[in-house]
C-alpha positions, 0 to 999 in steps of 0.5 A: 330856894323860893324866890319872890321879887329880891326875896330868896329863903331857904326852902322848909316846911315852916314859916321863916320870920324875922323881926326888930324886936320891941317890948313883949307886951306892945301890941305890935309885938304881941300882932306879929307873935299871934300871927307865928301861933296861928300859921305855924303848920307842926304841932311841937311844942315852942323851943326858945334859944335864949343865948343872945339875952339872959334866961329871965327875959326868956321866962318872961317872953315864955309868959307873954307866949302863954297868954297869947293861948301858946302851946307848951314850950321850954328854954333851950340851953345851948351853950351847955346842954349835951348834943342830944338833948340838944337835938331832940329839944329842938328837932321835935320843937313846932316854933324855935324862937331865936331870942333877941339880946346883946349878946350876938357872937355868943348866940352866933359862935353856938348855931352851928354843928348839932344845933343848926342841924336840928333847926334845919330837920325841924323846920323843913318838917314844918316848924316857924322858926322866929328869930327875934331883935338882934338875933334876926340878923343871924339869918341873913346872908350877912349881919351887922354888929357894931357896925362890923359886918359879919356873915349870917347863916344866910337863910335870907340869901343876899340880905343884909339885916339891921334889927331895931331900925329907925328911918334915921338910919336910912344913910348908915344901911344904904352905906352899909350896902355899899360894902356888900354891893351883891346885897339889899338891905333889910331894916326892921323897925322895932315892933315890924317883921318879915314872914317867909312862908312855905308856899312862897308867901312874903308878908309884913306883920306889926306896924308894917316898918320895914325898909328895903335898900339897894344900896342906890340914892333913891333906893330905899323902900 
């Protein structure tokens, strides 16, 4: 895994992003999706996993990604499309985007086996994947929903993240830390990600609000 500082993604060809959301059309968000078009090395069209929120607001974030000059894209039923369509829509795919939405254990109880199989081969290929509001959580080594935490992926080794984070919810993170001490915390404020690029590259898009914890008084960043 590359390393930087507490930093430690999974190794790939593409950038990983994660963020805490926010209105399609705010201008942070719009910053930071400018930015995933820009670096993203594959020339595949964009895949977006919409299982965590509903498919109108998927066909509208698709829209939003259009008007931003995106390449061609589709939405990706995973919960019950046939695995290898599966696999070919996501493997060939140069963006696989994680939307954000209420519905987390959905999205978490479908990443796996064939799906997570070919976000794994697109993205050492060089695919960005992006992975958007409460599904950023999802990533991380461990994710918190309703105050449960809950293991992640764990691309983002050792962090545990909070998506729509406020500077009021600094106590709630750090408290949260305390469970997992072999973690850090990550709050992403809505409208700010984190990019981990394939060269090593940490970066701050958006508004730049993202806040560290160690889980120590003092600790957060």
């Amino acid at each position: 895994m590359p390393q930087v500082n507490i930093f430690r993604w999974r190794e790939g060809g593409g950038w990983l992003v994660v963020s805490g959301g926010g209105a399609v059309l705010s201008e942070d968000v719009q910053s930071i999706e400018a930015r995933v078009l820009v670096l993203t090395h594959s020339q595949g069209p964009i895949a977006y996993i919409w299982a965590a929120g509903d498919i109108d607001a998927a066909d509208a974030h698709m829209d939003s990604l259009q008007e931003l000059g995106a390449r061609t894209g589709y939405l990706v039923d995973i919960l019950t499309e046939e695995d290898d369509v599966l696999f070919r829509q996501l493997n060939e795919a140069g963006v696989i985007i994680l939307g954000g939405g209420p519905r987390v254990d959905v999205l978490a109880d479908a990443l796996s086996g064939v799906v997570l199989r070919a976000i794994e081969d697109a993205f050492a290929r060089g695919a960005t994947v992006y992975a958007v509001g409460e599904s950023a959580g999802m990533l991380a080594a461990y994710s918190v929903r309703d105050d449960t935490i809950l293991p992640g992926i764990g691309w983002l080794a050792g962090a545990l993240a909070l998506p729509g984070y406020s500077a009021d919810q600094a106590d709630r993170l750090r408290d949260l830390v305390y469970a997992h001490p072999e973690a850090y915390g990550l709050g992403l404020a809505v409208g700010a990600a984190m990019a981990f690029g394939p060269q090593g590259e940490v970066e701050v898009w958006g508004n730049r609000q993202v806040t560290v914890s160690l889980g120590t008084p003092g600790s957060s960043v």
